[in-house]
N, C-alpha and C positions, 0 to 999 in steps of 0.2 A: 504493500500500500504506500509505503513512503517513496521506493523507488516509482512509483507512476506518478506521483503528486510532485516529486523533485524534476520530473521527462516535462513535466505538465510546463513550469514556468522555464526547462532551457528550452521547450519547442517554441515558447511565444518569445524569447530573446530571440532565437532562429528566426522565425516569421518575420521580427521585429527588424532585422539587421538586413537578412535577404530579401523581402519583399517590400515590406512596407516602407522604408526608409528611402533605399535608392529607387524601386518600382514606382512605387504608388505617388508621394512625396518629392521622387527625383532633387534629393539633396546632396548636394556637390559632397566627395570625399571628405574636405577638410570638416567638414559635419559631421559624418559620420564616424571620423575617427573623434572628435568633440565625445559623441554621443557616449559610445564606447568608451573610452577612458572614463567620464563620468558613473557612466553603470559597475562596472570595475572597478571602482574604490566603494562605490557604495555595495555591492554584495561581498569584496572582500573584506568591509567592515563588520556588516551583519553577521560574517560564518565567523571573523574571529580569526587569532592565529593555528589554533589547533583545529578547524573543522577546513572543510570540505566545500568551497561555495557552489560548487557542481551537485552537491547533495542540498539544496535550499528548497523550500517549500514557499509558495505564496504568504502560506499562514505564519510564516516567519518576519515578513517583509510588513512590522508594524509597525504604527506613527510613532511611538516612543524612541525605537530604531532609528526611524529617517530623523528624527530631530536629535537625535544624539550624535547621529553621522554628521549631518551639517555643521553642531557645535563643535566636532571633532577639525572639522574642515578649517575653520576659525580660528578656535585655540591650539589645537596640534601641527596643522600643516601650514597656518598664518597665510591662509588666502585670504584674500579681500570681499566684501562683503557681495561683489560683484561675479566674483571665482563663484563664491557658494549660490549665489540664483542661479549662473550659468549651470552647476549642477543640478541645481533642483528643477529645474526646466526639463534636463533632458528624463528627472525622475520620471517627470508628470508625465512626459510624452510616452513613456515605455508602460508608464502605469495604466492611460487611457487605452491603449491598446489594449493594452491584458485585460481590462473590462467587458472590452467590446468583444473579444472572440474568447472570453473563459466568463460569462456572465454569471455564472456561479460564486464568482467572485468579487461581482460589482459593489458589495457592500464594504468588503476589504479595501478597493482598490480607492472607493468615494473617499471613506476617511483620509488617507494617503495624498489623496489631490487635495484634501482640506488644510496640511502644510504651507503656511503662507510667503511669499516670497521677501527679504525681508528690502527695507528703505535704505535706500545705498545713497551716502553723501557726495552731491554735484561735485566734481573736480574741477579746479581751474581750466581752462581751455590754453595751453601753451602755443604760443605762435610765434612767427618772426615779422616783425615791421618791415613793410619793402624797402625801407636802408638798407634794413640787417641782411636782406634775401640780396641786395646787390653786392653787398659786402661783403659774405659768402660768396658771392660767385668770380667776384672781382682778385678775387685772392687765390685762386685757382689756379695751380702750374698747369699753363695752356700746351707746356712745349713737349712734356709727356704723353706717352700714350691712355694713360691710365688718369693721367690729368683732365683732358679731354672729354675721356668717359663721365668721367663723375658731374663736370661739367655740365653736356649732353644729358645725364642723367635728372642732376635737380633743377639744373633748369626747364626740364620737362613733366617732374613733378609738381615744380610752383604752379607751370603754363595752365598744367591740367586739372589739377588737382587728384591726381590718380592713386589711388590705392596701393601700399607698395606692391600687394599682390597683383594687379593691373599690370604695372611697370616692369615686373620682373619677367610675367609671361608674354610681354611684347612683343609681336613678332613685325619680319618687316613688311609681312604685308598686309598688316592690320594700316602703318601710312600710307596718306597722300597727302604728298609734297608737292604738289603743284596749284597754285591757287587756284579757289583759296583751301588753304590747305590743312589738315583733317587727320585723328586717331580715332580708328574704333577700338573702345575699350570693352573689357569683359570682366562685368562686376561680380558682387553678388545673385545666387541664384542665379545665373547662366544669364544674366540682363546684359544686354548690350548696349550699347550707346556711343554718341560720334560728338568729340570734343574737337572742337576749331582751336587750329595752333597759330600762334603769332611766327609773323614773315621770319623774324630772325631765332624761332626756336626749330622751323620749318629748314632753314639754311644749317642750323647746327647738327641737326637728325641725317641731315644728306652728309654732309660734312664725314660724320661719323660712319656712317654707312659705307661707306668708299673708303676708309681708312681701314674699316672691319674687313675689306673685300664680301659683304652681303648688300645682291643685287634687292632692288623695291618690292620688285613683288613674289620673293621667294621666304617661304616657311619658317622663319630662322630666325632665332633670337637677338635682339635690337641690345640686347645691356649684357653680356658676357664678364666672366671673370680670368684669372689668368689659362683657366684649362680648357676654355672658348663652350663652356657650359653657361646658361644662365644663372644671373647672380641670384644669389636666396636673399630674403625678407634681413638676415643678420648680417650678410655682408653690403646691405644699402645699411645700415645702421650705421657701422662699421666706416662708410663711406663719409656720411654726415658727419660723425662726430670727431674724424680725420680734418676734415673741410673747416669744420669750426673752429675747432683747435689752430686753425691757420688764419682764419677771419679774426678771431680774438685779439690775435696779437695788435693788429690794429683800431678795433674795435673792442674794447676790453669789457664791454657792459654785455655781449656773447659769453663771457663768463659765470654768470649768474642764472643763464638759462637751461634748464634741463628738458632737454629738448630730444625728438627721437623722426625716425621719418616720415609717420603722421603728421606730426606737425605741421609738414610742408602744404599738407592736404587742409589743414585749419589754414594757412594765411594764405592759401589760395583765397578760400571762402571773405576772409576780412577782406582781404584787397577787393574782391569781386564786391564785398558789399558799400564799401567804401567810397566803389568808381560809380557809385549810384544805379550798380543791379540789382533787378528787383528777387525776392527772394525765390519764387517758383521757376527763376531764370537760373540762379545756385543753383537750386535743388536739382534739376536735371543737368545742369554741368557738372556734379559733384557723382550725381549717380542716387540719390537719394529716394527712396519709395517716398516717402512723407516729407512737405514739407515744412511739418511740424519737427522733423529732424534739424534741418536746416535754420528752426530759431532760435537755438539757444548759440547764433554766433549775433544775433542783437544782444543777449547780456553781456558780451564780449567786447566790443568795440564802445571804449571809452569814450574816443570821440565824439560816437553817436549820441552819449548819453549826457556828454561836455555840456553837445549844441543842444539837447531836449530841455538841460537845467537851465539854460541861459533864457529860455525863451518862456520858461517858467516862472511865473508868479508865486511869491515866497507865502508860504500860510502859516501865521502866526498862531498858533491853537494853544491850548491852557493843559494843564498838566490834570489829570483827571484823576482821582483818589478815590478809589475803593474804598479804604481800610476792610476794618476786620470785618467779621458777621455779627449782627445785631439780629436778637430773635424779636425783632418788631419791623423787621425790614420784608416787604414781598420778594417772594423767594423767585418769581419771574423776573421782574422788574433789575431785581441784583444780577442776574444770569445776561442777560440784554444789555446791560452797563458794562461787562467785561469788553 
């Protein structure tokens, strides 16, 4: 009986992994490898060091468990409040399955989804001011080969605001360089989308192309590293914080910033909002489903909020005091006053 109930929940992680997931769903690999790592620490947790998580049962799989696993996430592995939703996400989604094709279980599985995700503190949005983005670029050994690259690189990052993951799978005949001239990018979920490049980050992409010996409209990767592979997400990091470290010196307030190659992807966005675009204009340059995504670079740009306070009339208002509770006070009235 145990050995069928334990078949019971690896057959719906099986379903779960081979069908539903990539079939049904069609969620890109980096997802599913997400997914999986998350499941993986939470049944490695649940069986323990001495047990067996290939021998687990449903009826194991309880909210005490999942909130103990989470807290563990927290205080033992010091992820971030962010880490631990992105796990409990992928709980829910593995949990909502196993309801729907083992309904026998839906009671189990209800409480489970009743785990609440928890309020994770907004982060500063870190970005470069287009000084700083010339400054950087400006400081660039051009006379390199690898100088060039990198170049070519952020300066095609800022243009676009592309994803490093975008950037890295770039191929050459995702351009067109010839005006006006054009990157199809490939975002999230398999979304596509065609960013207008400026004449001279258009001249730098040829520029490079021809130095790479990779013809325009051939298959091949646009950003290579020394083993003519494309470069991975750490070595554009790698790349940046090379390039800064050389900007600083002349620029020395680049020291202060802790900065990565998303960044580049945020002051795209300030600059774009800056130059008086309008937001639904971002949002589909950025790659953006929502452009509810796209407003949280309005609490961002100081500037913008410079010129909103200037234009604003000052309100003089009184300092309002509660004090304490009087049992002769209406108890609405005092609630309403808060």
């Amino acid at each position: 009986m145990k050995q069928n109930a334990s078949n019971k929940l690896a057959d719906a992680l099986h379903g779960f992994f081979t069908d539903y997931l990539p079939r049904q769903r069609a969620l890109s690999p980096h997802t599913l490898y997400s997914y999986r790592d998350s499941l993986k620490l939470w049944l490695q947790f649940v069986a323990g060091k001495k047990s067996d998580p290939s021998q687990l049962t449903v009826e194991q799989l309880t909210v005490e468990q999942l909130a103990a696993f989470l807290q563990h996430l927290e205080a033992g592995r010091k992820n971030a409040v962010t880490t631990r939703n992105v796990r409990l996400s992928a709980v829910h989604s593995f949990v909502r399955y196993l309801g729907v094709h083992h309904p026998e279980h839906l009671a189990q599985t209800q409480r489970l989804l009743s785990v609440p995700f928890k309020r994770a503190a907004t982060r500063e949005i870190k970005h470069l001011e287009f000084a700083e983005i010339q400054a950087v670029l400006q400081s660039i050994d051009l006379t390199s080969t690898d100088g060039h690259r990198d170049f070519v690189l952020l300066s095609f990052l800022f243009n676009t605001g592309a994803r490093v993951s975008e950037a890295v799978g770039l191929q050459a005949c995702d351009l067109r360089l010839t005006l006006p001239a054009s990157v199809l990018l490939r975002g999230k979920g398999r979304k596509e989308r065609v960013c207008p490049l400026w004449p001279e980050t258009a001249r730098a992409l040829r520029t490079h192309l021809e130095k790479q010996g990779t013809g325009l409209h051939e298959p091949h990767g646009v950003f290579l590293n020394h083993r003519g592979q494309p470069l991975t997400r750490f070595g554009v990091g790698i790349i940046l914080k090379k390039q800064l470290r050389r900007a600083a010196q002349k620029l020395p307030a680049l020291k202060d910033k802790r900065l990565h190659p998303h960044s580049l992807r945020h002051s795209t966005a300030v600059h774009l909002l800056r130059s008086g675009v309008d937001l639904s204009t971002i949002a589909n340059w950025l790659g953006h489903v929502s452009v509810n995504t796209t407003n949280k670079y309005l609490t961002l740009d100081l500037e913008a909020k410079r010129a909103a306070l200037a234009k604003a009339k000052p309100i003089l208002s009184r300092h309002h005091r509660n004090g304490g509770w009087r049992t002769d006070r209406n108890l609405i009235k005092w609630l309403e006053s808060l």
